[in-house]
N, C-alpha and C positions, 0 to 999 in steps of 0.2 A: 328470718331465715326459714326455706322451708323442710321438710326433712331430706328429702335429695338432696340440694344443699349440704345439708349438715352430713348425710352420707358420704355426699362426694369428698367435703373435706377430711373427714376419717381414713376412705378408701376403703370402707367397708358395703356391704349391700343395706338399701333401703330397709328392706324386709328385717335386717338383721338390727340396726337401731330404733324401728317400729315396735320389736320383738323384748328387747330392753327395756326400751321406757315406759313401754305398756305393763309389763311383766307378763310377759305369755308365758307359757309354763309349754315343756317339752321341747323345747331347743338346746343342742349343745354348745353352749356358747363360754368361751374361757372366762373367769373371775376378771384377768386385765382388760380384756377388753370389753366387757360391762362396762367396768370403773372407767375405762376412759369416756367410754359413749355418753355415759353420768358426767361425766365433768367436763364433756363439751357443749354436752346440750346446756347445763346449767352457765358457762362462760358468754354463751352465745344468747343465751334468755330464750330455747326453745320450748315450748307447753306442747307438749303431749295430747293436751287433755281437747279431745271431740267437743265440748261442750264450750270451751271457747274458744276455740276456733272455728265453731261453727258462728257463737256470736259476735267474732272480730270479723267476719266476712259481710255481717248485718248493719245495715245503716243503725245502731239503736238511739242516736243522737242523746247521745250521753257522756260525763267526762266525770271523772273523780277528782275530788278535791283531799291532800295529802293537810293537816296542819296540826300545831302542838294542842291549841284549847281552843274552842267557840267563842267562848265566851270573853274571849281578851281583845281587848279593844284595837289594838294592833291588826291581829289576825282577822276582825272581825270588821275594819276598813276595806282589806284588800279584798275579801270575802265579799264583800259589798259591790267593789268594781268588775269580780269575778260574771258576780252572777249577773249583772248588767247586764254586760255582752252579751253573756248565755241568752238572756230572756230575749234580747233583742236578735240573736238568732233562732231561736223557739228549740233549744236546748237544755236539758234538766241537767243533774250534777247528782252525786253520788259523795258525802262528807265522812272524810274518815279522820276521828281523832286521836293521836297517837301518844300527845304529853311529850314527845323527845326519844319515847323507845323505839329504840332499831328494831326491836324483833315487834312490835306493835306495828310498823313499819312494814314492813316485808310482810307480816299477814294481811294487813289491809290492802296493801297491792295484788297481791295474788288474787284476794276475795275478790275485790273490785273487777280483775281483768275477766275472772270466772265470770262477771257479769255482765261482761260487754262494755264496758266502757270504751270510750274511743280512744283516750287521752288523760293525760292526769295533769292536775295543776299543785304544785308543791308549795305551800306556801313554811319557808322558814322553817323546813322542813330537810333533815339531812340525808343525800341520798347517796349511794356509795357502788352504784350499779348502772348500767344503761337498763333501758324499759323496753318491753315487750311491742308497747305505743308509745307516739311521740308525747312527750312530756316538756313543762315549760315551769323555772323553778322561780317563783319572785322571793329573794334576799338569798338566791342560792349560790356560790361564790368555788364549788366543787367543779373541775372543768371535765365531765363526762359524756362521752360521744353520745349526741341524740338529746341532749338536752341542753337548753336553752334557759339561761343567766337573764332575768331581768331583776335587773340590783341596782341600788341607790351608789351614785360618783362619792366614795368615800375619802377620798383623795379630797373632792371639793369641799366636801363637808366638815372633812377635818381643820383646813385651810379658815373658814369661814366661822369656825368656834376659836381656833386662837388666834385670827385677827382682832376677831372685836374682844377677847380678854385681852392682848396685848394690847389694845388700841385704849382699853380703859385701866392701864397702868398695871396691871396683875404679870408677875413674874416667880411666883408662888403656886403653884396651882397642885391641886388633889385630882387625882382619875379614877372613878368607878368602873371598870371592867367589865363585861357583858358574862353571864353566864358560859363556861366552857361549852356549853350543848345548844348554844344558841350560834347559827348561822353565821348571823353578822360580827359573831364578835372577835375574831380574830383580825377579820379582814379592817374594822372599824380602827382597834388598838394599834394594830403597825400604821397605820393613816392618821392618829392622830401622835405617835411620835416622832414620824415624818415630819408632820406639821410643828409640832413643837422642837424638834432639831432648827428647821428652817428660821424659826422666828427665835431662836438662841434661846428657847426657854428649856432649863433642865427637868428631871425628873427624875427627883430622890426617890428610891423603891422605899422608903417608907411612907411616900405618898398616893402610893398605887394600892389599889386594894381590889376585889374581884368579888361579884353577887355570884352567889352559889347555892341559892334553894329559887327551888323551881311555883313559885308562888305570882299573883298577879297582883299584890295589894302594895301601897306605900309602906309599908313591914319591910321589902324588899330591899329597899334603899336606910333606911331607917336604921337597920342594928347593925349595919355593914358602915354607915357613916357616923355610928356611935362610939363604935371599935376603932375607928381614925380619929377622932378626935381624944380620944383617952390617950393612946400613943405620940398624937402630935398636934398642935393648934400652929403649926407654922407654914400658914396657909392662906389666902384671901380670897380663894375661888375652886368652888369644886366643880369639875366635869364630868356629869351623868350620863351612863350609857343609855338610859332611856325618860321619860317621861314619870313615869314610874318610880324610878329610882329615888327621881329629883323632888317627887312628892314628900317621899321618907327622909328627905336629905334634909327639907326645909323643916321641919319637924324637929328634927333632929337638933339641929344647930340651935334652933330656935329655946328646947329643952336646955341645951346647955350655957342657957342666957348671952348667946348674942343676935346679931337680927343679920337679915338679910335684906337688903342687899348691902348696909353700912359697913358690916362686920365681914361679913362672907358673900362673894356672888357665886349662886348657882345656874348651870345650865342644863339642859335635858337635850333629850333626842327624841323625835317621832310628832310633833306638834299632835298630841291627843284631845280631844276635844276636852278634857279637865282641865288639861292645861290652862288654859284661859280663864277658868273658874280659881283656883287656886290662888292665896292669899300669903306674901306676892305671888301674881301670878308670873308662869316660867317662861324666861326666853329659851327659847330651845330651837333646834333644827328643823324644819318641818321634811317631813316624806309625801310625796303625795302619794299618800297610800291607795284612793280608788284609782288614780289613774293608774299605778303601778299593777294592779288588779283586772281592770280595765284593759293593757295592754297585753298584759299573758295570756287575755283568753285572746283576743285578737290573732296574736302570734301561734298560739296554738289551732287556731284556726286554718293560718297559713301553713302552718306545717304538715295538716292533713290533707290540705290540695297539695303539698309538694311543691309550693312558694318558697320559701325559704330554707336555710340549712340551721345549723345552732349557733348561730353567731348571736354574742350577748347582747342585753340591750343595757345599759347607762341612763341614769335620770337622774336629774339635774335636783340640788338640793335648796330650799333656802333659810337661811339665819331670820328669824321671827325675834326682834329685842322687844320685852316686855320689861314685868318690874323685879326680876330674878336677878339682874346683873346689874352691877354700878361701880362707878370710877374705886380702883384700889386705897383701902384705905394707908394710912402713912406709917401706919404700927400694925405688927398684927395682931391678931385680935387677942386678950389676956388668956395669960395661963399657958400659954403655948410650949410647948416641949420639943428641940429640933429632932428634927425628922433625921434619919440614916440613911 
């Protein structure tokens, strides 16, 4: 929007919301009608500021990248397929890490746009506003004009974790819950109790339990799957909201002398390159995380020729069976205490 624009919607003179949000000094301008001019420009995402807008007029062939930590191996696939693209467009990137804080968030945006950036790429990253540039969110599930959803088929994915438990006689099952501040985890939980309605398997809330510290270590999963097994052993198979989780889960169980996959099947999410290393190693979901990486800058591309609008994009999941999961054992495993 430009500031005519944003005049015209007001019904005010040009000069008179240039006067505002610049602060020029010597206008008599009433207290209300500042505050509104303040809170339309802010509704509508317009920047004031000469300095970028001088450099959003600039080819700088640059995009900012939005995400929680670098260094997590999750963020750090898509990150991966991001900067593919880029390179093979001869595009650089601009990385801003935020840990999950909204206001960490909103500063790095602002910074970022102050420098020209063209575009932003959000990865699992929560955003609660339209952008000044088009933006393209991968695991973003928020439906905000101007930006563009490419998220993993939760729906599928769900489907595809309690057939193959159902399919290996488990009718007991434990769920790990994704951290409150993580993206997918909402959209994830209602998708796999969907799935679990579907397939008639219940789910006792004292087998639901939820990760709640913001760490990247099998620690994660570990004292979260320690605290379910003190309150209940009447269980045959636990559902990890991530790879991660599943590491600390196997640990876990294994601590509390039963084995897995005999005694307990575990599964995970995000097919992370550990996973395969890990003893057993996990069946879990796989993401394609570069593609999914890969594809957001693609689309972010389109979106600055003016190809496309924000229609999301869907990616197909698949069920990876390793040596995490095995047929339901016939008893559950000792010591078990029924769940409420």
């Amino acid at each position: 929007m430009s500031l005519k624009e944003l005049a015209a919607f007001l019904k005010v003179d040009p000069s008179t919301v240039s006067v505002v949000l610049n602060d020029v000094p010597g206008r008599s301008i009433s207290p209300a009608t500042r505050q509104r001019i303040k809170d339309a420009a802010k509704e509508f995402n317009y920047s004031p500021s000469l300095l970028a807008r001088s450099l959003r007029q600039q080819d700088t062939r640059t995009f900012g990248i939005l995400l929680p930590l670098v260094g997590e191996e999750y963020h750090a696939q898509v990150l991966s397929g991001v900067a593919s693209e880029l390179e093979r467009n001869q595009y650089s990137y601009l990385i801003a890490q935020h840990r999950h804080s909204e206001e960490k968030t909103e500063a790095y945006i602002e910074m970022l746009i102050s420098r020209g950036v063209q575009g932003f790429i959000a990865i699992d990253t929560h955003l609660t506003r339209s952008l000044q540039v088009p933006c393209v969110a991968v695991a973003g599930h928020a439906h905000i004009p101007g930006i563009t959803n490419v998220m993993l088929n939760h729906d599928h994915a769900a489907e595809l974790t309690m057939r193959h438990l159902r399919d290996l006689g488990h009718k007991r099952i434990a769920f790990i819950r994704g951290q409150a501040f993580s993206s997918d985890s909402e959209s994830r939980w209602k998708a796999m109790s969907q799935a679990a309605k579907h397939f008639k398997i219940s789910i006792p809330e004292g087998l639901v339990m939820q990760l709640d510290r913001d760490i990247t270590s099998p620690e994660l999963g570990y004292t979260v799957v320690q605290k379910l097994m003190k309150q209940s052993r009447d269980f045959t198979a636990i559902v990890c909201f991530n790879d991660i989780a599943a590491l600390g889960a196997i640990r876990a169980v294994g601590d509390a002398g039963l084995r897995v996959p005999e005694d307990v099947s575990i599964i995970g999410f995000d097919d992370i390159r550990v996973s395969v290393f890990a003893r057993p190693s996990i069946t879990t979901i796989r993401q394609p995380l570069q593609e999914m990486g890969e594809t957001a800058a693609k689309v972010l591309f389109s979106r600055l020729k003016g190809e496309r609008d924000g229609d999301d994009i869907a990616v197909e999941p698949e069920l990876i069976i390793r040596e995490s999961t095995g047929r339901a054992p016939y008893r559950y495993p000792v010591g078990r205490a029924s769940a409420k």
